[in-house]
C-alpha positions, 0 to 999 in steps of 0.5 A: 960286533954287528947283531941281526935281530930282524933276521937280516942278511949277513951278507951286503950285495944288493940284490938282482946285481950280477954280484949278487947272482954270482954269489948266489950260484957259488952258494948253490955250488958250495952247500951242495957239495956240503950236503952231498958230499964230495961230487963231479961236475956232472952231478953239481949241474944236475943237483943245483939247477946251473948250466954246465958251464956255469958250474965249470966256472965256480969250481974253476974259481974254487980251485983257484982259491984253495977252497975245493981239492979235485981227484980223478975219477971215472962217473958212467965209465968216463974220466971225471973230477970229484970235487972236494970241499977243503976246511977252512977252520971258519965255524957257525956256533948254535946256542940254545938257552932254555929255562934251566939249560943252555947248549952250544954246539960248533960246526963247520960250513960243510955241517960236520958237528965238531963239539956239543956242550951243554950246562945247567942254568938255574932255574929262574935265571936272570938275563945276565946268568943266562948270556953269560952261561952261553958265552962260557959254553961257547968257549968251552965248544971252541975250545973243544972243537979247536977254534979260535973265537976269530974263526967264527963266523957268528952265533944263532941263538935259540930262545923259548917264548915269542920273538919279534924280528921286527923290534928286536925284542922279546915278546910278553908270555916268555917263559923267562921273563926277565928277558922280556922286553930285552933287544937280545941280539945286540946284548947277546952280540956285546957279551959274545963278541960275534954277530948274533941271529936270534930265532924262537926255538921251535923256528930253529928246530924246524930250520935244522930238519930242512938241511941236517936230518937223515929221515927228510920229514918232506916239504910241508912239516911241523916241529913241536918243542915239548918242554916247559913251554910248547911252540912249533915250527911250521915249514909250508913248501920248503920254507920257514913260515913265521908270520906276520910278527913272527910269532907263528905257532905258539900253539902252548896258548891254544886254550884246551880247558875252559876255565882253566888254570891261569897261565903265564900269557894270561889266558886261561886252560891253554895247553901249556897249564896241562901239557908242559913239563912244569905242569907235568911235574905239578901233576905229579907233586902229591904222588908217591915218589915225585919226579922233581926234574924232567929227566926224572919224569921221563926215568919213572914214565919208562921204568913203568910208574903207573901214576907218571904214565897216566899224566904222560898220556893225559898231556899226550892226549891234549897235545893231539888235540891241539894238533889235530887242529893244526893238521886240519889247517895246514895238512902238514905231512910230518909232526916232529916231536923234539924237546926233553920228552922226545926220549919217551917214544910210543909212551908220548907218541901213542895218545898224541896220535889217538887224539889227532885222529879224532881232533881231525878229519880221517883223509888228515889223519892217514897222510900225517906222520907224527913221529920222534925228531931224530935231532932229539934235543939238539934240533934248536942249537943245530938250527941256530948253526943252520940259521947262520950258514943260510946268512953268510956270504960264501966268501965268509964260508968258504975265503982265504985259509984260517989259520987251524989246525986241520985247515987241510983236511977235506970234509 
C-alpha cells in the first residue's frame, strides 16, 4: 500500500486546476458541516468564505451523491434546509505508539470517536513488537467500531523522537532506538495494510487542538507532550510549524544544568535528564515506597507523598524555564500540557507557571495561559486521525456508500 512519509498529499489534482479549486471548496463545505454540525446554506456561506451560489452548487451535488440528507427547516423565521452530513462507513485510524505504549482510536470524517484502544508495549520493544502491537489494536478498533479494514481511509502515526519528513526516516536521540534510522512509514504501511502519514507526536498533539478541542487554545499555541521524552508542537497563525527538517520544538534537549547528566542526544543537563518520567522515576528510586511505573508517580504525588511531589515540583520548575524561554520567542497565547502527567493538574501546573513568569518578561507572562490539554492523553492518536482527514480527497471522505452497518445514520 502506498506510504506518505514526507507528508505529502493523499490527494492527486494538480494544483490551481479548476479540479483542484472544485475539491477544495466541497472540502470547506463538507469539514464544516463536520465540525458544526447539521447547517443550512446560509450558515456554510457564511462559515466557509464561498458565495451562495457556489455553496448551493455542492450541497446540490451532495444531495445528488447520497453523501448529505436535507430536512426542512425555518432560520430567522424564513423556510431553509438544514443539511445534514450521511455516514459513509469510510473511517481514519490514529496510532500512538510510545515506549511502553500504543493507542489506536477509529473515527469517522465527521471526527465522531467510534473506539479507542490502547496496550502495553514492553519496555525497550524492539521495531517489529512495536508495528506489530499497532496492527493488533488497530484491528481490535475496527473491530470495535464495526469497520471492516477496506473502510479505511489510512492510519496517522504518532512516534516520540525526531522525524525527518524529508528522508523518511527516524532521526538520532529517538527515545526508541531501534527505530532510528528506520523509513517508518513505508514499513508500518506493509505491516498495516493501509496508506500510512507519520508525525512526531507532540506535532500531532497540536493538529488535534486546531479541529477537536472543546476550549480553542487560539491561533498561536504550544502543546508540551510530558512523557519519557518532551517535544512540543508549535502552531503560529493557525498552522503547524515543523521547521525546516521538521524537528521544531525538541525543547527535551534544551540544556538546563551545566554538566549534567549525559542524555540519550548526547548532551549534557538537557531537560529531559530531570523533567521526563524516567527521570522522575530515577529521582524517586531510593525513596521510601518508589513508584515504579508513571501511573504510580502520579497516584503517590496525588495521594499526597511528600517526596513525590518535592520531585513533581522540581521537574515542574525546569519545564517552566524552559518554557519561559519558548513564550519570550514565540508569545504563544496558550501552553497545552499533555501526555501521562497531565492527570496532575495544579500539582504540575503550579511551578510550571511560577518558573515561566520568572524565566520571561512580565507582559509575556500576563498573556500566556498554560493549562491542562483537555484531550489528555489521547491528543497524539486523535492528531494522527486529524492528520489523515486533512490528506484525503473528499471524494475518499465522503464517496459512493460502504458497505456498513449504520451506513444510513446521519452524524
Amino acid at each position: 500500500m502506498p506510504s506518505e512519509a514526507n507528508g505529502g498529499s493523499m490527494n492527486h489534482a494538480g494544483p490551481g486546476s479548476q479540479s483542484s479549486l472544485r475539491r477544495d471548496n466541497v472540502r470547506r463545505v463538507l469539514e464544516e458541516l463536520a465540525t458544526a454540525g447539521p447547517s443550512t446554506q446560509a450558515q456554510l456561506t457564511r462559515h466557509t468564505g464561498l458565495s451562495a451560489g457556489t455553496v448551493a452548487s455542492i450541497v446540490r451535488d451532495l444531495d445528488d451523491a447520497g453523501r448529505v440528507r436535507l430536512e426542512r427547516t425555518t432560520s430567522s423565521g424564513r423556510r431553509a434546509l438544514n443539511i445534514h452530513l450521511v455516514d459513509t462507513g469510510r473511517v481514519a485510524v490514529g496510532l500512538d505508539i510510545g515506549r511502553r505504549h500504543v493507542r489506536a482510536i477509529v473515527a469517522t470524517p465527521s471526527r465522531r470517536i467510534l473506539a479507542d484502544v490502547q496496550r502495553i508495549l514492553p519496555l525497550g520493544h524492539d521495531a517489529v513488537t512495536g508495528m506489530t502491537a499497532a496492527k493488533r489494536a488497530m484491528e481490535e478498533a475496527l473491530e470495535a467500531a464495526h469497520r471492516s479494514h477496506e473502510q479505511v481511509l489510512g492510519a496517522g502515526v504518532g512516534i516520540p523522537g525526531p522525524f525527518d519528513p524529508v528522508t523518511g526516516r527516524v532521526g538520532s536521540g529517538a527515545i526508541l532506538p531501534e527505530w532510528i534510522g528506520m523509513e517508518v512509514a513505508s514499513r508500518l504501511s506493509d505491516v498495516l495494510d493501509v496508506p500510512v502519514l507519520v508525525n512526531n507526536d507532540a506535532n500531532l498533539g497540536a493538529l488535534a487542538h486546531l479541529s477537536w478541542s472543546e476550549t480553542p487554545p487560539g491561533q498561536n499555541f504550544v502543546f508540551v507532550k510530558i512523557g519519557t521524552g518532551i517535544g512540543t508542537g508549535v502552531v503560529i497563525d493557525g498552522q503547524l510549524y515543523a521547521g525546516h527538517r521538521g524537528l521544531a520544538g525538541e525543547i527535551g534537549h534544551t540544556i538546563v544544568v551545566d554538566q549534567g547528566l549525559v542524555c540519550r542526544c548526547g548532551n549534557r543537563g538537557c531537560l529531559e535528564t530531570v523533567a521526563s518520567t524516567s527521570s522522575m522515576l530515577r529521582a524517586l528510586a531510593a525513596a521510601p515506597n518508589p513508584p515504579t511505573t508513571t501511573d504510580e508517580l502520579v497516584s503517590a504525588a496525588l495521594a499526597g507523598d511528600t517526596v513525590t511531589r518535592r520531585v513533581v515540583e522540581d521537574a515542574g520548575l525546569s519545564i517552566g524555564q524552559v518554557l519561559g524561554q519558548l513564550a519570550s520567542l514565540l508569545n504563544p497565547e496558550t501552553i497545552l500540557l499533555g501526555g501521562p502527567l497531565s492527570d496532575l493538574g495544579e500539582l504540575l501546573l503550579e511551578p510550571i507557571r511560577r518558573s515561566l513568569k520568572r524565566h520571561t518578561v512580565p507582559d509575556i507572562a500576563v498573556a500566556t495561559t498554560v493549562r491542562v490539554s483537555a484531550l489528555r492523553d489521547r491528543a497524539e492518536a486523535l492528531g494522527g486521525v486529524v492528520s489523515v482527514l486533512n490528506r484525503a480527497d473528499p471524494a475518499d471522505l465522503y464517496g459512493p456508500l460502504a458497505a456498513s452497518s449504520d451506513a444510513s445514520s446521519t452524524v
